[in-house]
N, C-alpha and C positions, 0 to 999 in steps of 0.2 A: 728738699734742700739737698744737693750735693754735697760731701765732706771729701772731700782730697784725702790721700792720704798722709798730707805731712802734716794735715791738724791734729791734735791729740782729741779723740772723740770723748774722752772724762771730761772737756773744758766745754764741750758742746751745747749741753744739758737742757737746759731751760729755753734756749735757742732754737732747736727742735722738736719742743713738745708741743707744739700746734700740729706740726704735717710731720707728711713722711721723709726720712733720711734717708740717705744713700751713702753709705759707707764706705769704700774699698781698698783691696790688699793694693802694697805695690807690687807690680807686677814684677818687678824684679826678685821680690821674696821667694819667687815659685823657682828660679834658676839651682835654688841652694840643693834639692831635692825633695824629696815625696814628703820627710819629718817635720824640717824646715815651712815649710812651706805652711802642712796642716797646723802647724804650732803657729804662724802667723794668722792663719785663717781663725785660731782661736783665741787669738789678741784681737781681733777686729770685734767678734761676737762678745765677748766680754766687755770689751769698752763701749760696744753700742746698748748694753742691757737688755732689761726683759722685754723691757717696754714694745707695745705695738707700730708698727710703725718702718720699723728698720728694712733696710733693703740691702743687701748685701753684693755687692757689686768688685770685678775687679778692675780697675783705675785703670786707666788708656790701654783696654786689649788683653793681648796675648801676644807677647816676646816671640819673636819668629823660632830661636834655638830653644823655645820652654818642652819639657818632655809631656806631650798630653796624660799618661799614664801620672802625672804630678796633679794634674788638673783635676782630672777624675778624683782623687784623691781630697782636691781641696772642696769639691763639689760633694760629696760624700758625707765629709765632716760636716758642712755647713745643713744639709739636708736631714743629717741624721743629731746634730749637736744644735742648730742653731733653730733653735725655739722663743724667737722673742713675742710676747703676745699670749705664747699660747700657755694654760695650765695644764 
């Protein structure tokens, strides 16, 4: 199941606990900077929980002016923070 990112993923819940979800930033969050962005990337993982399942995804692309050195950055967090599933 796709989640946009303008749904609130806490109202989600029981709606995708059959299959897997897909979650993602908007991509406009990454334009703010490197902070901005990873602090986004850490609302996403927090709303989507520990649960197995979640797929973390960023929502239509990559912003042509986004600085990849941001990107890296949000990929980082999520690889190194985002553990849902796992103990």
């Amino acid at each position: 199941m796709g989640i946009d990112w303008h749904v609130d993923l806490t109202r989600v819940g029981a709606a995708s606990a059959t299959s897997p979800s897909k979650a993602t930033l908007d991509p406009a969050r990454c334009l703010g900077g490197e902070a901005l962005a990873v602090e986004a990337a850490r609302e996403v993982m927090t709303k989507a929980g520990r649960e197995a399942g979640h797929i973390f995804n960023l929502g239509h692309g990559v912003l042509p002016e986004t600085d990849p050195a941001v990107l890296e950055a949000v990929v980082r967090v999520v690889h190194e923070e985002g553990r849902a599933g796992v103990t």
